[in-house]
N, C-alpha and C positions, 0 to 999 in steps of 0.2 A: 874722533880726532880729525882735524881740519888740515890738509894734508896741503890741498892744490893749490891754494896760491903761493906756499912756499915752493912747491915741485917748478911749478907753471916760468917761476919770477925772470932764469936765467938761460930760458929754451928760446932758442929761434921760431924751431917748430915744434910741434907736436908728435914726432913720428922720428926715425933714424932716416934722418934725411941731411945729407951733405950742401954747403954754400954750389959747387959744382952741377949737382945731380939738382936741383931745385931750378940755376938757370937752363939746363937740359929740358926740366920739363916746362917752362914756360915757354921754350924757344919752340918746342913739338907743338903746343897748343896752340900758337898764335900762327896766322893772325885770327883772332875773335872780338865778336860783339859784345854778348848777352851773357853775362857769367854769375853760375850760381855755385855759391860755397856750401857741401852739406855738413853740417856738423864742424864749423869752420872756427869755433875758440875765438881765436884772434885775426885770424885771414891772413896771415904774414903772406900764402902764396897766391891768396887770391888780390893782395893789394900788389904782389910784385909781377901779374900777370896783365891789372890795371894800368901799371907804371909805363908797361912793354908794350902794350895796347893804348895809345893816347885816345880813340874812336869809344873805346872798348866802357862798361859801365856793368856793377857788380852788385851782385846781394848775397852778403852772408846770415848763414843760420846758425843760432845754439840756442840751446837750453840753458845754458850758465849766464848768466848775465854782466857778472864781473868779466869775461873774455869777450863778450860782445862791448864793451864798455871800452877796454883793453883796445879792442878794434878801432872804435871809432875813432879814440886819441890818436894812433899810429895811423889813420888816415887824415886824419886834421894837418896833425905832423910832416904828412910829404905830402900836403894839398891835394890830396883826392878824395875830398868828403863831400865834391859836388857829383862824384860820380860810383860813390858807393854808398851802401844800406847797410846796414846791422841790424839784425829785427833777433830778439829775441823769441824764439817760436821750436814747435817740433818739428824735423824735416819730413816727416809724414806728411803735414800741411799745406805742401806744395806742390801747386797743384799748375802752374804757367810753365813754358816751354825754353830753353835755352840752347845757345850756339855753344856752350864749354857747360859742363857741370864735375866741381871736383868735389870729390870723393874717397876723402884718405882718414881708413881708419874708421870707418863707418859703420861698418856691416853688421855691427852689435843694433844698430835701430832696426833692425828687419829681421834678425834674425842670425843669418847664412848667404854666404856669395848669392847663389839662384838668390833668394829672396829682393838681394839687395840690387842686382842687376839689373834683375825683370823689372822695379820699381823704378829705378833710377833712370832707364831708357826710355820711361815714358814724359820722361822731364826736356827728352832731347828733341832737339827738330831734327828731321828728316838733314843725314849726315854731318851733324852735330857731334863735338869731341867728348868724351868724358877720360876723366884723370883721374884713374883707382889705384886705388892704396887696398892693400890687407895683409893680413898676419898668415903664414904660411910655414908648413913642415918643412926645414933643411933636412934635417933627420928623423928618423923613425921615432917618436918619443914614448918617456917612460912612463907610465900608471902614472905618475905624480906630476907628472907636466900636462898630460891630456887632464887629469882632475881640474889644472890651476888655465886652462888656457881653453880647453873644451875641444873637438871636433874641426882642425883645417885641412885645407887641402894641399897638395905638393904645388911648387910653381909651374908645375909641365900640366896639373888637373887644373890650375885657376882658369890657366890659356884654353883651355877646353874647353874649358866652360861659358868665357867669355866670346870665344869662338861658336860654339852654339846657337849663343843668343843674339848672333845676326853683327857682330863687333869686326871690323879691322884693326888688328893691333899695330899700329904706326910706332910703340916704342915700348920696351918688356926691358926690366931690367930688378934684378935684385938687391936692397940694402947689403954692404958690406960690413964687415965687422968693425971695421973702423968707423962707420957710421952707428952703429949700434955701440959701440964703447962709448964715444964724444953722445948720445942720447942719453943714455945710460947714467952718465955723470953729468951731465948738467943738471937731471930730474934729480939728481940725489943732491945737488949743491944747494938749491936749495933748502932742504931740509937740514944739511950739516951746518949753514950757516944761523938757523934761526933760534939758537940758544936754547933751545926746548928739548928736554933729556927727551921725551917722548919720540918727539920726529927725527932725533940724532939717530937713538936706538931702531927706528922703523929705515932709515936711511942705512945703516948698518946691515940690517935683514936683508933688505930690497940688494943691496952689491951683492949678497950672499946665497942668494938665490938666483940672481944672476949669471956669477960668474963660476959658481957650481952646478946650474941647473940649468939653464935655459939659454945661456951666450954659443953661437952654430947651431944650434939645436932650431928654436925659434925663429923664423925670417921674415921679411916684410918685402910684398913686391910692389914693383910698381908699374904702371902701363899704361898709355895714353891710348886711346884707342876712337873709332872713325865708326859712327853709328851708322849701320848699313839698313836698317828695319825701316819703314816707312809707317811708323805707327800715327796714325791721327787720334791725339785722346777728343774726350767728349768736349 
């Protein structure tokens, strides 16, 4: 069942992420140069961190090609396709250094936080920003939500962990449920609107697991954060 470009059609972004809390995080990250999108769909934040950065020049990554495609139109569209990339590629691949690297929603390419941290830090220059996204425990959850979601950490263990790893957290802050509702329902409008008993019925399920299962339960944080490591890759 071909799910995603109906999901995809009427999302800002990809993540429970508010019009407010999006200019928050660009307003933390700039001013920057060199910005790399991992896993970036459509780059909605990495073109509205171009827009705030006139100096500033981007490359986003995915594997989907239709949302890299998605991308480049919507930078055609506000004229910034002289200073952004869309490469369809794996973010494994990348292997050049950057002054911003975002990061939301990731951490399924590596793995686990650690996994994805230690990799992603080696992308950064010497006190270089990165801007993480991940999925996180509000609540203790139950045998059937760890089965559907796997192994997170609490929001007080990501900062610990990011802390560790050599990171300033310059901004920590959690999706609200009102950002996770308005996500929630746009990824299903999709699907109710495209006449297909199939994706109505899967858009039905998805609220219902939702909004019995996983809505406070499930969180997403976010954190801009100030690479303190002085790593020189090869």
């Amino acid at each position: 069942m071909e799910y995603k470009s109906f999901a995809y059609q009427n999302m800002t972004f990809n993540s429970p992420l508010s019009e407010d809390r999006a200019a928050v995080l660009v307003e933390r990250c700039s001013p920057v140069g060199k910005i790399l999108d991992l896993g970036c769909g459509w780059g909605e934040l990495l073109l509205r961190a171009l827009a705030a950065n006139p100096d500033a020049k981007g490359i986003g990554v995915d594997t989907d090609l239709s949302l890299v495609d998605r991308g480049e139109k919507a930078a055609a569209d506000r004229g910034l396709q002289n200073r952004v990339e869309f490469i369809c590629k794996d973010a494994t691949a990348i292997t050049d250094r950057f002054d911003l690297v975002i990061a939301l929603g990731v951490t399924h390419i590596w793995g686990n936080d650690a996994q994805a941290i230690e990799s992603v830090q080696k992308l950064l220059k010497p006190a270089g920003k990165l801007l993480y996204g991940a999925g996180i425990w509000i609540k203790t959850p139950s045998a059937e939500l760890l089965e559907i979601f796997g192994e997170l950490p609490t929001f007080d263990e990501l900062q610990n962990l990011i802390q560790s790893n050599g990171f300033e957290i310059i901004y920590s802050d959690v999706a609200t449920t009102e950002e996770w509702d308005a996500f929630e329902s746009s990824w299903r409008r999709g699907l109710e609107e495209s006449g297909d008993a199939e994706l109505i019925a899967f858009a039905a399920e998805r609220k219902r697991e939702y909004e019995e299962g996983y809505r406070g339960m499930l969180g997403f944080g976010y954190m801009v954060l100030k690479n303190l490591d002085s790593y020189i890759g090869d």
